[in-house]
N, C-alpha and C positions, 0 to 999 in steps of 0.2 A: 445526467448520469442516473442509473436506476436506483434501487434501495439497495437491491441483493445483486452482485455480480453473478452472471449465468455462469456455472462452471459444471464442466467435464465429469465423467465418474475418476472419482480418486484411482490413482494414486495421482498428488501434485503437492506444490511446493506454496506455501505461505509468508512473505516477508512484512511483519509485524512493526511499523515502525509506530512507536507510540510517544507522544511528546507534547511538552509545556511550550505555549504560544511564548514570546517575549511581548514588553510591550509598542515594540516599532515592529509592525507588519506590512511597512509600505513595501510594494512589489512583491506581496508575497501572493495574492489570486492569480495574478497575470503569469507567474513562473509557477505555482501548482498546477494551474490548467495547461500550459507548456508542457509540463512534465509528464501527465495523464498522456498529452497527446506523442510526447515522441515514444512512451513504455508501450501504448497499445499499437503502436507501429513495428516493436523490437520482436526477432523472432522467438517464443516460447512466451511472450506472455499469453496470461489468462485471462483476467478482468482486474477488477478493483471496487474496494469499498472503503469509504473514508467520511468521519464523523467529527465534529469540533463542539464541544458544551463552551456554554458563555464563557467558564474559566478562565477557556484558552486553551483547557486540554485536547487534545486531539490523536488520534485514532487512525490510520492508514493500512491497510492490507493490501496488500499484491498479488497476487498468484501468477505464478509461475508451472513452464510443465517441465523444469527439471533445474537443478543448480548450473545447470553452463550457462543456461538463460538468464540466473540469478548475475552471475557471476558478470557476464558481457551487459547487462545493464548497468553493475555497479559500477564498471570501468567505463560508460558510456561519458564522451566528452562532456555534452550537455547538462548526463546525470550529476558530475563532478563539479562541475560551476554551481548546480544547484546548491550542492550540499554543503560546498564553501559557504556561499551565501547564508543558508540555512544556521550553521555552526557559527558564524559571525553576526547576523542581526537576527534573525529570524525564532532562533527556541533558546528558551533558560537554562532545558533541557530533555535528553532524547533517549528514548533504550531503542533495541532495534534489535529482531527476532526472526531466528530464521526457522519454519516447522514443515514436517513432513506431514500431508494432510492424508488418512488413510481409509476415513470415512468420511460419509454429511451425510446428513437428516436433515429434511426440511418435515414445515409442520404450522398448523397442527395437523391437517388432514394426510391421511396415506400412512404414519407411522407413531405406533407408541415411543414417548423419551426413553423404555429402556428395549429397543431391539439395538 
């Protein structure tokens, strides 16, 4: 997986899921790469960026190019076993964000931080 997910010119969608590791993460690589691999199959995704510090905390973004996309992955079978799972061993605990994304900037080269 890359650093930065390539994405599209805005407008798109962001689903922010941000969460506390537990400390039994057995099967939890094997079903996140699972998971990367059935979203980047589904139609309207975008990419993905996702990050974990030693803590445990961790970090996942999704993009998405509109909420029906959002929406038909959450009800995806697959996604739904995940999550169970997830909610039962896998985090202590989770927020979970959904944003309209209207601009980006990348950088440093090609744009000052305030255009």
């Amino acid at each position: 997986m890359t650093k930065f997910a390539p994405m599209p010119e805005p407008p798109y969608y962001a689903v922010i899921f941000a969460n506390q590791a537990s400390a039994d993460l057995s099967g939890y690589d094997v079903m996140a790469e699972a998971m990367v691999a059935q979203a980047s199959s589904q139609p309207g995704f975008l990419g993905i960026d996702s990050t974990r510090a030693g803590d445990g905390f961790g970090i996942t973004i999704s993009y998405w190019k509109d909420e029906t996309s959002i929406r038909n992955w959450r009800d995806n079978l697959g996604h739904m076993a995940a999550q169970k799972l997830g909610m039962e061993r896998w985090y202590d605990h989770y927020t979970l964000r959904i944003a309209k994304v209207e601009r980006q900037y990348e950088g440093p080269e090609g744009r000052s931080a305030r255009q």
